[in-house]
MDTraj code that builds the backbone (N, CA, C; nanometers):
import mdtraj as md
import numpy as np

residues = "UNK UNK UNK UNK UNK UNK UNK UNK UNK UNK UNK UNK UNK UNK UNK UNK UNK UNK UNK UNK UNK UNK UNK UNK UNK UNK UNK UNK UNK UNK UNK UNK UNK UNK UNK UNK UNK UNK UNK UNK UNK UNK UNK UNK UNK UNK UNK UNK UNK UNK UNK UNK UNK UNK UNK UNK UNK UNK UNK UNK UNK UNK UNK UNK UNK UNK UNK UNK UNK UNK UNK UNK UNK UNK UNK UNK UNK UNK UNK UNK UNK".split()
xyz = np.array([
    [-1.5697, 4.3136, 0.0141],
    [-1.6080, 4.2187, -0.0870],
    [-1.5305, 4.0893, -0.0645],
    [-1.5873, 3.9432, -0.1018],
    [-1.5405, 3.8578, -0.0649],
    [-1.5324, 3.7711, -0.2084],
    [-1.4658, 3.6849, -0.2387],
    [-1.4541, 3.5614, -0.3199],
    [-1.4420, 3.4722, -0.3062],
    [-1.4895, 3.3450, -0.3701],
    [-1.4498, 3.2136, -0.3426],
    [-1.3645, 3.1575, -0.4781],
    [-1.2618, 3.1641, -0.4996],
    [-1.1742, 3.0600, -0.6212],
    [-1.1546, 2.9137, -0.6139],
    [-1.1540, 2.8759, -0.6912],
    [-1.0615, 2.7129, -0.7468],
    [-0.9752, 2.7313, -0.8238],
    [-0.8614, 2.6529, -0.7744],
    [-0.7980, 2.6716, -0.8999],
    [-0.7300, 2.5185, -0.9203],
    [-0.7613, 2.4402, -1.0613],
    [-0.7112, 2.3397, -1.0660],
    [-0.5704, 2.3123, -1.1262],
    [-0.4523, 2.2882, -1.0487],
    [-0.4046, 2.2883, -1.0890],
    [-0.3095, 2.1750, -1.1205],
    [-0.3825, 2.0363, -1.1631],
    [-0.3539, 1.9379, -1.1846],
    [-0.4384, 1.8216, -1.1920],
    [-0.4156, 1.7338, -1.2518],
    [-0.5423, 1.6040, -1.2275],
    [-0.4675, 1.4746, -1.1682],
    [-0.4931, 1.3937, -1.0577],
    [-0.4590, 1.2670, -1.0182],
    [-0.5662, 1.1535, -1.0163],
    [-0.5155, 1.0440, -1.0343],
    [-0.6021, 0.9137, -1.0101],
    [-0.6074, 0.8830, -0.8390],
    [-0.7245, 0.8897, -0.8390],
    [-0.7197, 0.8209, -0.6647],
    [-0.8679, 0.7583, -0.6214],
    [-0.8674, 0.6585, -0.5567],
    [-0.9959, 0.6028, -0.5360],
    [-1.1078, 0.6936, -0.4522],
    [-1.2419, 0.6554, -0.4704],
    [-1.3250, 0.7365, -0.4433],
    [-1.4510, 0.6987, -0.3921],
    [-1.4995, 0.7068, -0.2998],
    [-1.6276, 0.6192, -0.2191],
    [-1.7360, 0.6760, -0.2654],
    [-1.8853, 0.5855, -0.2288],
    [-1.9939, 0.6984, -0.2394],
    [-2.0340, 0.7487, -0.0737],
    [-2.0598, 0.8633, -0.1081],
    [-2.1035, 0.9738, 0.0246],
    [-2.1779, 0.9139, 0.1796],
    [-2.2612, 0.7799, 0.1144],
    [-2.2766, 0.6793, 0.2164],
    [-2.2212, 0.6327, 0.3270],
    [-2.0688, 0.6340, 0.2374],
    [-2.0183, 0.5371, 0.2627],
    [-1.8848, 0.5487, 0.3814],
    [-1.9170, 0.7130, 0.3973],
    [-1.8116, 0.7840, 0.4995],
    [-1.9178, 0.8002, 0.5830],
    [-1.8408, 0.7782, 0.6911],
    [-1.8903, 0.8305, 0.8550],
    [-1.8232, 0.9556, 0.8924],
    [-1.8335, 1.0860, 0.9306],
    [-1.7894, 1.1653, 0.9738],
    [-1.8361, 1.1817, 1.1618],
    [-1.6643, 1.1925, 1.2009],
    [-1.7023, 1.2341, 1.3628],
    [-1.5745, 1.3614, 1.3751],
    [-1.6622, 1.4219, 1.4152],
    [-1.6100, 1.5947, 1.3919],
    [-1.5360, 1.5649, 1.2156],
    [-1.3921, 1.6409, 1.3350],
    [-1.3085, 1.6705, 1.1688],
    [-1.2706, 1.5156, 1.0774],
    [-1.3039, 1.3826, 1.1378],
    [-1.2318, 1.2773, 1.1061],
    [-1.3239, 1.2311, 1.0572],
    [-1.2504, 1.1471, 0.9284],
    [-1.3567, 1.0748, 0.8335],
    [-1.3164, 0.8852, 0.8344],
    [-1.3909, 0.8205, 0.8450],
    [-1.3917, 0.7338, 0.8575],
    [-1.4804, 0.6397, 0.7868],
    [-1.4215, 0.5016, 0.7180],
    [-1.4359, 0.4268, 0.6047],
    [-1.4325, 0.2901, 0.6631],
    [-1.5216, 0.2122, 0.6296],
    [-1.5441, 0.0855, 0.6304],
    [-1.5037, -0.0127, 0.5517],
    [-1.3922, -0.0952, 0.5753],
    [-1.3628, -0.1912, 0.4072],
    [-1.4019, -0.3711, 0.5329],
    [-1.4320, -0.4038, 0.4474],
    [-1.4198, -0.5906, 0.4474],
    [-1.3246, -0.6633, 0.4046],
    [-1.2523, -0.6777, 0.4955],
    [-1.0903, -0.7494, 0.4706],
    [-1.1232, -0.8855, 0.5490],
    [-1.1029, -1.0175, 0.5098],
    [-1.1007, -1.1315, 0.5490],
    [-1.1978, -1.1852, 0.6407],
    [-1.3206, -1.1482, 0.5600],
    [-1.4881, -1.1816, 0.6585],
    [-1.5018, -1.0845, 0.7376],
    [-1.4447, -0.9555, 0.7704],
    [-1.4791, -0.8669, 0.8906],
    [-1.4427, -0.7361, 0.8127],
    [-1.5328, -0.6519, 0.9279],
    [-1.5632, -0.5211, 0.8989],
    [-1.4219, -0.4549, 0.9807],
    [-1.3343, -0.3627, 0.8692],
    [-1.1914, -0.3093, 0.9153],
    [-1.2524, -0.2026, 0.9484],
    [-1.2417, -0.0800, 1.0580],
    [-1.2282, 0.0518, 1.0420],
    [-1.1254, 0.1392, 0.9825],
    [-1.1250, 0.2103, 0.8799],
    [-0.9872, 0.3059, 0.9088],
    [-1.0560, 0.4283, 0.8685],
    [-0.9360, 0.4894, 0.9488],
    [-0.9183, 0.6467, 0.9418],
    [-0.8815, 0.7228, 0.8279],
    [-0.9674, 0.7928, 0.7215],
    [-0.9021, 0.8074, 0.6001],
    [-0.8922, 0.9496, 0.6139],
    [-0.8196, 0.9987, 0.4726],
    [-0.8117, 1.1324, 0.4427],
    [-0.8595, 1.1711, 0.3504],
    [-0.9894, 1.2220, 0.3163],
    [-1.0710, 1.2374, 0.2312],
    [-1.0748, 1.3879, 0.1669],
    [-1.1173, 1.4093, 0.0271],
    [-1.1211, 1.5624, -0.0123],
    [-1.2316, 1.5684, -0.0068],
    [-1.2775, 1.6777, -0.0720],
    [-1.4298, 1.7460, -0.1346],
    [-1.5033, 1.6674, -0.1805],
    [-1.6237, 1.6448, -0.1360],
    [-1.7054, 1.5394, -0.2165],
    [-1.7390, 1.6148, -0.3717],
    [-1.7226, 1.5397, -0.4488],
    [-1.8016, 1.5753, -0.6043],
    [-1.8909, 1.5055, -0.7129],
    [-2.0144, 1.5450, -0.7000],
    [-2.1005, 1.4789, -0.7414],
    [-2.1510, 1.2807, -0.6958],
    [-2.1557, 1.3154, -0.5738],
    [-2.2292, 1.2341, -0.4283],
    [-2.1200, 1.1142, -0.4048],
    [-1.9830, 1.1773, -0.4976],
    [-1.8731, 1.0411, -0.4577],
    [-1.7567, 1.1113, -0.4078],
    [-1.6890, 1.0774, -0.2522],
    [-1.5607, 1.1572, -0.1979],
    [-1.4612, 1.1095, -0.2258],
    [-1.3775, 1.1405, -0.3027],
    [-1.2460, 1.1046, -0.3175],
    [-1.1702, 1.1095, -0.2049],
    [-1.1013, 0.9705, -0.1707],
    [-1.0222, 0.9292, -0.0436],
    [-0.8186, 0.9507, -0.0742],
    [-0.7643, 1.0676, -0.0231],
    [-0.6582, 1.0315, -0.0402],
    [-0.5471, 0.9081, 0.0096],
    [-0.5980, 0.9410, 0.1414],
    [-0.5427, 0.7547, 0.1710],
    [-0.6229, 0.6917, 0.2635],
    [-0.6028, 0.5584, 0.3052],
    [-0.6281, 0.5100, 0.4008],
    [-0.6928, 0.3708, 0.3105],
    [-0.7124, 0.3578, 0.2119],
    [-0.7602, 0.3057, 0.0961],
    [-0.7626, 0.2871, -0.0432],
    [-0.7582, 0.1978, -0.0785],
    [-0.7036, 0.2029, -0.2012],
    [-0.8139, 0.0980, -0.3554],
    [-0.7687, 0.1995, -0.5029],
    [-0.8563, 0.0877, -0.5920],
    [-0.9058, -0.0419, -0.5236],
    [-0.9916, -0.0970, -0.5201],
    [-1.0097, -0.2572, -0.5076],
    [-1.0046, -0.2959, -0.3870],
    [-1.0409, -0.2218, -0.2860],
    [-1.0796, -0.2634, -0.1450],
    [-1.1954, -0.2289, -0.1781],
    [-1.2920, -0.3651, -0.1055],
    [-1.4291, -0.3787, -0.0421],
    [-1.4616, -0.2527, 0.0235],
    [-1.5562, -0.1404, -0.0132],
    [-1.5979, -0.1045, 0.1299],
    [-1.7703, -0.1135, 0.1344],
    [-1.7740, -0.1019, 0.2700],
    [-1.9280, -0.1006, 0.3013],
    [-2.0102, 0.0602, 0.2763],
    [-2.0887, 0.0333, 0.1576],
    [-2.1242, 0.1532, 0.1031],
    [-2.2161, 0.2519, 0.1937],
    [-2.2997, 0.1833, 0.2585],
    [-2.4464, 0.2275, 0.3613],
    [-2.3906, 0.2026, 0.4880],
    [-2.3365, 0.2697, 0.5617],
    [-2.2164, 0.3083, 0.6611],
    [-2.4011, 0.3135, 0.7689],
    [-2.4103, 0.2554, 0.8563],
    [-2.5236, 0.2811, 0.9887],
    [-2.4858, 0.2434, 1.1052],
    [-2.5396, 0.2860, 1.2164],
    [-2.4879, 0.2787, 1.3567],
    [-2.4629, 0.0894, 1.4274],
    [-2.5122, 0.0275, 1.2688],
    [-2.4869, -0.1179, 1.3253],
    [-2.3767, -0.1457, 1.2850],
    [-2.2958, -0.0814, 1.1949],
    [-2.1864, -0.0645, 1.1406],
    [-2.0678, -0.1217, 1.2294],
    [-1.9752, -0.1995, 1.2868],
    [-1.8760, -0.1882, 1.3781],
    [-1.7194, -0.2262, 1.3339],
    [-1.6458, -0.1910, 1.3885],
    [-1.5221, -0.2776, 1.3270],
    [-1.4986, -0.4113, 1.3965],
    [-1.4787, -0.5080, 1.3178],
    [-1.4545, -0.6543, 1.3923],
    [-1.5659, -0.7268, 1.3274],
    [-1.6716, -0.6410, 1.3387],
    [-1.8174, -0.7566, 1.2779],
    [-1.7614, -0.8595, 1.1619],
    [-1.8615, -0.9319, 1.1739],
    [-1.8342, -1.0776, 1.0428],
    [-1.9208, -1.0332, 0.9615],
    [-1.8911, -1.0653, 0.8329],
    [-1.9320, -1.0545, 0.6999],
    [-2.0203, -1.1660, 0.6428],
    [-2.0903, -1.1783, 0.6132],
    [-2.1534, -1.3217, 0.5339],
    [-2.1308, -1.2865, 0.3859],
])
top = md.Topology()
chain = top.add_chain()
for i, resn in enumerate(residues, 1):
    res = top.add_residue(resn, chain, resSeq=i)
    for name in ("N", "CA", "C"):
        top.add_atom(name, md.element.get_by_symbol(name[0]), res)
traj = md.Trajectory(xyz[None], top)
């Protein structure tokens, strides 16, 4: 016999993207923000998505820009209009 548990055992504030808005390559998740007319890449650390938005533990923070609709035209460096 098998189980699956949760157990919560605490609540934190932490910013949170929509599901778009991560790129996954294998195990690494990756986030798009717009810092000073250009498209930044970073490498984040993301949890469980819940209810179609992933909470990012770091790599990002409240009140960074990111690019929500993440597509293969996507790059880091691009200019922003």
């Amino acid at each position: 016999m098998f189980v699956t548990a949760r157990s919560v055992l605490g609540e934190d504030t932490v910013a949170a993207v929509p599901r778009s808005a991560v790129r996954a390559d294998g195990s690494q998740r990756r986030v798009f923000v717009v810092a000073n007319g250009r498209v930044e890449e970073r490498v984040v650390q993301a949890a469980e998505e819940r209810g179609g938005m992933v909470p990012v533990l770091n790599g990002v923070k409240a009140g960074d820009k990111v690019v929500e609709n993440v597509t293969a035209d996507v790059r880091d460096g691009a200019r922003v209009k």
